[in-house]
C-alpha positions as CSV (number, residue, x, y, z in Angstrom):
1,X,129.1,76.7,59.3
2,X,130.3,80.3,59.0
3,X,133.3,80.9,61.0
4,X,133.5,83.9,63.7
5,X,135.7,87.0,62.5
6,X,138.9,86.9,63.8
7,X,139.9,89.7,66.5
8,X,143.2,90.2,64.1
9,X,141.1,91.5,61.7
10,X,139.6,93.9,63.8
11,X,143.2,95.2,64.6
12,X,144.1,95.5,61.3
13,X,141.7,98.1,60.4
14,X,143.2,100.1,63.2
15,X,147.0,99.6,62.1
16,X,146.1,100.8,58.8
17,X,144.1,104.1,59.7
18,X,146.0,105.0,62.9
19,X,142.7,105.2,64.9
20,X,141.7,102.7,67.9
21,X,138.1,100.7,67.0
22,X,135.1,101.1,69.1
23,X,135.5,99.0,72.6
24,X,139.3,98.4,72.8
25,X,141.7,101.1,74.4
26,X,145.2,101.8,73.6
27,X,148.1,101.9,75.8
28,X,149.4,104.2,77.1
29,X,153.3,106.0,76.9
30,X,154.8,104.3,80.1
31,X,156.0,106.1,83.0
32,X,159.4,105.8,84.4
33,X,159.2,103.4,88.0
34,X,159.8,106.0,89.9
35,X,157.6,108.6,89.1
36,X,155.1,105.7,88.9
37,X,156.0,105.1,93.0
38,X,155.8,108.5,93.7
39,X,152.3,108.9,92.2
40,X,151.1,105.5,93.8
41,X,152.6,107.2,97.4
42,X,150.9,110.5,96.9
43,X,147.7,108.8,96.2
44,X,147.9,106.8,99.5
45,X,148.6,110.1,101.8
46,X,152.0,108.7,102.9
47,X,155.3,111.0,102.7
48,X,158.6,110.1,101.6
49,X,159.6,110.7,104.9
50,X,157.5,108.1,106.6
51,X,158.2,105.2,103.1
52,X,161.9,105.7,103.9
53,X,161.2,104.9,107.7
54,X,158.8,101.9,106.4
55,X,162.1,100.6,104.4
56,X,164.8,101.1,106.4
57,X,166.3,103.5,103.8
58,X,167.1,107.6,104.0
59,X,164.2,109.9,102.5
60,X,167.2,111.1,100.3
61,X,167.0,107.5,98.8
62,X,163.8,107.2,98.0
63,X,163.7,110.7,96.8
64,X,166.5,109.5,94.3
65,X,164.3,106.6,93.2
66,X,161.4,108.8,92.5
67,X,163.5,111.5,90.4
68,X,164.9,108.3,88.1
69,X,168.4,108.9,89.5
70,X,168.3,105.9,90.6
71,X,166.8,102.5,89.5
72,X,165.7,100.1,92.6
73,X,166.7,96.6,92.6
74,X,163.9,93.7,92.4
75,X,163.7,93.5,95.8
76,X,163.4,96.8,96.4
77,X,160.7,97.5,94.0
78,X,158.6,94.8,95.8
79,X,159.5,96.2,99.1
80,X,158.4,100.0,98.2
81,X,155.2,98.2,96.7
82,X,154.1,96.1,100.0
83,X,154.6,99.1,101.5
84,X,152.1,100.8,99.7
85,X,149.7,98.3,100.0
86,X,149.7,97.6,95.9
87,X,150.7,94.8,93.5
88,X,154.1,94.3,92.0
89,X,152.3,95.1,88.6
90,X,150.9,98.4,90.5
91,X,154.5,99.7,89.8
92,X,155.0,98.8,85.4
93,X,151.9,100.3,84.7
94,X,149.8,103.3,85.2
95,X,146.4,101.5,84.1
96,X,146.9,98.6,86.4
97,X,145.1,100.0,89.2
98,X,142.0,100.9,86.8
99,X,139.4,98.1,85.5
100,X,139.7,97.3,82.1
101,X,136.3,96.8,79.7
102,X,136.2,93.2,77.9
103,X,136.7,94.4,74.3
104,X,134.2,92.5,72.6
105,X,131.1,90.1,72.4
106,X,133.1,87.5,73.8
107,X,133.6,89.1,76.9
108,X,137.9,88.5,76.9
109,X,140.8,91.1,77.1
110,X,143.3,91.6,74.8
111,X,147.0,92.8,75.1
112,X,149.0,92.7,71.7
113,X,152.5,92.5,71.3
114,X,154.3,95.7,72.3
115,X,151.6,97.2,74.1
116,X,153.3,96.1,77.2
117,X,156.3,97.8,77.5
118,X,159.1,96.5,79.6
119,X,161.1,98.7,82.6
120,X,164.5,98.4,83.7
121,X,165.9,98.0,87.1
122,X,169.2,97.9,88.9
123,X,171.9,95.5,87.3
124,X,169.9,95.6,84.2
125,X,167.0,93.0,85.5
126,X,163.9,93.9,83.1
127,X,160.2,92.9,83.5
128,X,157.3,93.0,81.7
129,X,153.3,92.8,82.6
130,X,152.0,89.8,80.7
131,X,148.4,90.3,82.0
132,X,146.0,91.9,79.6
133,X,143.6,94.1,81.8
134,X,143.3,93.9,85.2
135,X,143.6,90.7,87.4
136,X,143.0,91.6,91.2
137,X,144.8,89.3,93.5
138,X,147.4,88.0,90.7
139,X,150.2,89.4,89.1
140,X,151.6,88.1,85.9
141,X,154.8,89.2,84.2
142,X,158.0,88.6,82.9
143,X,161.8,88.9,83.9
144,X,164.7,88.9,81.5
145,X,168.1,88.8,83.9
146,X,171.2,89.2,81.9
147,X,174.3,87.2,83.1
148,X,175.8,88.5,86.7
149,X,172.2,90.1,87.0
150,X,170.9,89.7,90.6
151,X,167.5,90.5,92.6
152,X,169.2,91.0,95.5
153,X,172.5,92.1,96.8
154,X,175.6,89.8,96.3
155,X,174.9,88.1,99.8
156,X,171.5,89.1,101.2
157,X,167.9,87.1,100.8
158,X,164.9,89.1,100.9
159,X,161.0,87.8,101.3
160,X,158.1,89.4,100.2
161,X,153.9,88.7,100.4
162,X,152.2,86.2,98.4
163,X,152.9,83.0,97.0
164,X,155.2,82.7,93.9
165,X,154.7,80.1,90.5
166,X,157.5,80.7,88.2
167,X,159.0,79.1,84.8
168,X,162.2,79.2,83.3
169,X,161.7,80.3,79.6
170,X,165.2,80.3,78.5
171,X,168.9,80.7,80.0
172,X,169.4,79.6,83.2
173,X,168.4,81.3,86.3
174,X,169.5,80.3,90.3
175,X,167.3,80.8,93.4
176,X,169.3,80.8,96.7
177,X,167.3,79.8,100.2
178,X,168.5,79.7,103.7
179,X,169.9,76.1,103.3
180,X,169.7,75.6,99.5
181,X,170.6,76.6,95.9
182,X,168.1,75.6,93.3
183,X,169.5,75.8,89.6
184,X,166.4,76.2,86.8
185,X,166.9,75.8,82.7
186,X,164.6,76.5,80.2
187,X,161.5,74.5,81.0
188,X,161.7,73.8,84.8
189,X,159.2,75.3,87.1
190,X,159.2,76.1,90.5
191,X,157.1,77.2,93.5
192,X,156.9,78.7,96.7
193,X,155.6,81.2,99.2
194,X,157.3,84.9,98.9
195,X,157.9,84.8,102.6
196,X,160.6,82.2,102.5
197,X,164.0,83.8,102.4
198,X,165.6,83.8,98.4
199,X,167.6,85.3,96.2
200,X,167.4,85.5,92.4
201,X,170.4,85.8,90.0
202,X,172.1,84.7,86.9
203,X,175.1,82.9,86.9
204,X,174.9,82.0,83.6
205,X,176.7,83.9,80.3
206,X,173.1,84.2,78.1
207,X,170.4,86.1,79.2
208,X,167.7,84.1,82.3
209,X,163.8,84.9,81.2
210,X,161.1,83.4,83.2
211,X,157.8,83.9,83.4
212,X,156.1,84.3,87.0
213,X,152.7,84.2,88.6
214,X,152.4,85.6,92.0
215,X,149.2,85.0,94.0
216,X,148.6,87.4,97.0
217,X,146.5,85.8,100.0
């Protein structure tokens, strides 16, 4: 039986002449977080005046954020994004918020390595999108915390919307609740909705990644 072409050979051809083949796109240079929130809150109508208010935080802040002078934390980022009504993943890329053709007869969506590139917040905390395309009502990505990396603020818990899957890839990475500390190594999984109290941080001395999946009701 002859065996289908492989997609890797369809990506070759375009290594090797530099040029994108019919039906796939290419990604684009990534914009910083900020000016990625400010275009997502000028496209929703809402001043940085009234997204301060929303966060608790002065207009000078947010204004800060927005320039690049200053990276948000974790939980910041996923406050400014509920408050704009988008998906964590709304804020790493620009194409996120635009469908995404299958590229190919088999009808699936392909990301290659590197295409994804990764953004860094406060305290060095880095994700990545892991999801090729578009995947409405999901985001999946991944987080590399380095040691003494946090989420959060040395003593606060934050909560967020949606329901949160995560794995520990490598390192070692602790979640603090209300009444609990949960410690996770490489290969232990966890769960739980966004709206209990937590805190993510590394105690440990090698880098924490984990791999996340976060639902949205």
């Amino acid at each position: 039986m002859m065996q289908p072409p492989l997609a890797d050979a369809v990506d070759h051809d375009a290594a090797t002449t530099g040029s994108s083949p019919a039906g796939t796109t290419t990604t684009e240079p990534s914009a910083s977080v900020g000016a990625r929130v400010r275009d997502l809150r000028q496209a929703r109508g809402i001043s940085a005046r009234a997204l301060a208010k929303s966060l608790g935080i002065s207009p000078s802040a947010v204004s800060q954020i927005e320039r690049g002078v200053m990276q948000p934390s974790v939980s910041r980022l996923i406050a400014i994004t509920d408050a704009l009504g988008v998906p964590l993943v709304a804020a790493f890329d620009p194409a996120s918020d635009r469908p995404v053709e299958p590229a190919g007869p088999s009808g699936f969506t392909l990301q290659r390595a590197g295409q994804s590139p990764d953004i860094v917040l406060d305290s060095g905390v880095s994700f990545r999108r892991l999801t090729p395309g578009s995947s409405p009502g999901v985001d999946y990505f991944e987080s590399i915390y380095p040691p003494g990396a946090s989420a959060h603020g040395a003593d606060g818990l934050f909560h967020h919307e949606g329901y949160e899957v995560g794995t520990v890839v490598a390192g070692e990475l602790t979640i603090d609740f209300e009444a609990e500390r949960v410690i996770l190594r490489a290969g232990d999984a966890i769960s739980y909705p966004c709206s209990v109290p937590h805190r993510l941080h590394n105690t440990g001395t090698a880098d924490a990644v984990a791999h996340w999946l976060i639902v949205h009701a």
